[in-house]
N, C-alpha and C positions, 0 to 999 in steps of 0.2 A: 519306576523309581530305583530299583533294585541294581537294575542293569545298570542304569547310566550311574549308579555310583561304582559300580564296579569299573565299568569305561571308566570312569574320571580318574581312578585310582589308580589304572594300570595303565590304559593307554591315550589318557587326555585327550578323549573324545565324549561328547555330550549332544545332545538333541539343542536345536536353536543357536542363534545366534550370540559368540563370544563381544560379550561390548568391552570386557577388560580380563586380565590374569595377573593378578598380586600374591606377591610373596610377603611373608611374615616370621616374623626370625626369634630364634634362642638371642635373649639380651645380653646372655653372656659369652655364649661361644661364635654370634653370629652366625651359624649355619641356621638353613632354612629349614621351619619343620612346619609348612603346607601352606597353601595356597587357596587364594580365595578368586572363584573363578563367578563372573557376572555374566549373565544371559540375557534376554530379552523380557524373563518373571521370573527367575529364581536366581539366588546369590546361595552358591555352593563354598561352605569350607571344608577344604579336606587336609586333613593332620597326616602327617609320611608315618611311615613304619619306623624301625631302628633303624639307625641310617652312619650312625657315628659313634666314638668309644662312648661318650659322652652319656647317647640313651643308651649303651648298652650297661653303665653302670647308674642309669636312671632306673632302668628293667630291675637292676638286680639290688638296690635299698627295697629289701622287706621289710621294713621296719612300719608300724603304723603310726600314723599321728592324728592328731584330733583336726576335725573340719567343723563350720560353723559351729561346734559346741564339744563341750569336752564330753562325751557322751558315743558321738559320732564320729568313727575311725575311717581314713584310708589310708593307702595305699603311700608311703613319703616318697617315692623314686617319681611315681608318676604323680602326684601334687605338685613336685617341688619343679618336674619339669613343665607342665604346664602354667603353676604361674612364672616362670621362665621366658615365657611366649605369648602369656595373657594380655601382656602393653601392648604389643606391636597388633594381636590381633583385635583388643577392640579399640585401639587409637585408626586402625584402619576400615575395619566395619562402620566406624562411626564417620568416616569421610564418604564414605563412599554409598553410604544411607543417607544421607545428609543430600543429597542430590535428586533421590528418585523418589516414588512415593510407594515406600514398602508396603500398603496395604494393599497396593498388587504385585507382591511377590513372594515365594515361596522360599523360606530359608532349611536349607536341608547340611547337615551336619554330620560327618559324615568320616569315616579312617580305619587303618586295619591294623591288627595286634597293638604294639602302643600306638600305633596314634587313633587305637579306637576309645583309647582313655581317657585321651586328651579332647575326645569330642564330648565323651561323658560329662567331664568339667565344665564345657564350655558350654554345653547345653542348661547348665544352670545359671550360669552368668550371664548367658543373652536372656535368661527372663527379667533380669534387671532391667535391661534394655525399654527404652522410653518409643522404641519403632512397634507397632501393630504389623506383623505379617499375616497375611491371606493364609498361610498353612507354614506348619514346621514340622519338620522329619527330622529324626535321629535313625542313621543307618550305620549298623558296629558291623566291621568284617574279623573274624574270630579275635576277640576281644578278650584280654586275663579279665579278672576278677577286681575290681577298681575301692571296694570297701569292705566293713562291718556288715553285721545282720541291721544294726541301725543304720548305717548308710543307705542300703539298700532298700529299707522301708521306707526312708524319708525320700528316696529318690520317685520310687513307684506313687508314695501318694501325694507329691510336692510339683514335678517334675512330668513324669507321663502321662498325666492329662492336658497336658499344652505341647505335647508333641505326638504325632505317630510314630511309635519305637519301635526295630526289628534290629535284630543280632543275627547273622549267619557265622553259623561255621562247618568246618569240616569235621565228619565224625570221624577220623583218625587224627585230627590234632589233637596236638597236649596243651598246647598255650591256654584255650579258656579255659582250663582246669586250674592255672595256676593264677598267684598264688595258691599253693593249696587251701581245702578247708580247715584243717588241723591248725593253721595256722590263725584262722578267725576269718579266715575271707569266705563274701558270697557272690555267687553271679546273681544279677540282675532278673535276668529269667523272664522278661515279656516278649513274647512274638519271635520265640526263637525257630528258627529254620536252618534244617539241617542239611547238607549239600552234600550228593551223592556224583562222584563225578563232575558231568553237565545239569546234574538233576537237581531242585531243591525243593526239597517235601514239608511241608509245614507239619511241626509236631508237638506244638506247644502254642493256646493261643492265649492269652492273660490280661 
C-alpha cells in the first residue's frame, strides 16, 4: 500500500487496472489540487504538494481557527484551502460511487507535505459519506502539523479507528515539524515511519 501511493504520487503508476483519472480543482483559482484515480477495487485520492503562489500563501496562514467547535483549533491556511476543493471533490466521489458497489472497494487517501493535510480533512469528511467501503487507508507523505492538542485527540479517537493510518517521513526534513509546537500545533503521531534513504523503519506504533 505504501509503495503504490508513493508510485501514484510521483510517477502515476499503480498495481491494477486504471477504469478512469479525475481531476478536482481549487474553486477559486481553478488549478488542480489532485486526482482521483479508479482501479478495478480501490478509488485513490491523492491531494498535490504546493504547486502554486496560491498554496504557498495557503502554507504560510499560521493562524488557527476553530473546527467542528470552538474548542478545536487548526491550522486556517490549510482549512481554508481544502474547503476550497472540498465541492469539486466530493461532487465527484459521489458520481463516481454512485456507479459501482463500494463495498468492494478499498478507499485509500493519500498526499505529500500540503496535500498531506488536505487528505487529513478529507478523511473526515468521507466518514459522513453514506458509501460502506471494504477498507480505508490514510497514507501522509511528510506531513506539517494540521491542529491543536484537541484536534489531534478528536482525530485519533473519532477518526482512526475507521481508517489504517501511517505517516512517513524523512528524518532530515523540517516540514512535519512545522507548524511549530510553540505555536500550539501537534502531529498526529500513529504508525509513524521513518525513511532512511531507500530504507523505511517503523518506530512508532499507536
Amino acid at each position: 500500500m505504501i509503495n503504490e501511493c508513493i508510485s501514484m504520487l510521483y510517477d502515476f503508476k499503480c498495481d491494477g487496472v486504471h477504469i478512469g483519472v479525475y481531476n478536482f480543482i481549487d474553486r477559486k483559482t481553478k488549478h488542480i489540487r489532485g486526482r482521483i484515480v479508479l482501479t478495478e477495487d480501490t478509488i485513490y485520492v491523492n491531494f498535490f504538494a504546493t504547486g502554486s503562489i496560491r498554496d504557498i500563501l495557503y502554507d504560510a496562514n499560521f493562524r488557527k481557527t476553530e473546527y467542528l467547535n470552538k474548542d478545536i483549533k487548526v491550522h486556517k491556511g490549510f482549512y481554508t484551502a481544502y474547503l476550497n476543493c472540498k465541492d469539486s471533490l466530493c461532487h465527484l466521489l459521489e458520481h463516481l460511487t454512485s456507479n459501482i458497489d463500494t463495498e468492494n472497494y478499498t478507499l485509500v487517501l493519500t498526499g505529500h507535505s500540503f496535500g498531506a493535510t488536505q487528505a487529513v480533512f478529507a478523511s473526515m469528511d468521507m466518514l459522513t459519506f453514506s458509501y460502506k467501503f471494504k477498507e480505508r487507508h490514510v497514507v501522509l507523505l511528510s506531513s506539517p502539523r494540521v491542529g491543536d492538542d484537541d484536534f489531534v485527540r478528536y482525530y485519533r479517537e473519532n477518526v482512526c479507528k475507521y481508517y489504517s493510518f501511517c505517516h512517513i517521513k524523512n528524518r532530515k526534513d523540517i516540514v512535519p515539524h512545522l507548524p511549530p509546537r510553540i505555536l500550539g500545533y501537534r502531529s498526529i503521531n500513529i504508525n509513524v515511519e521513518y525513511v532512511d534513504t531507500m530504507h523505511i523503519h517503523t518506530i512508532y506504533k499507536g
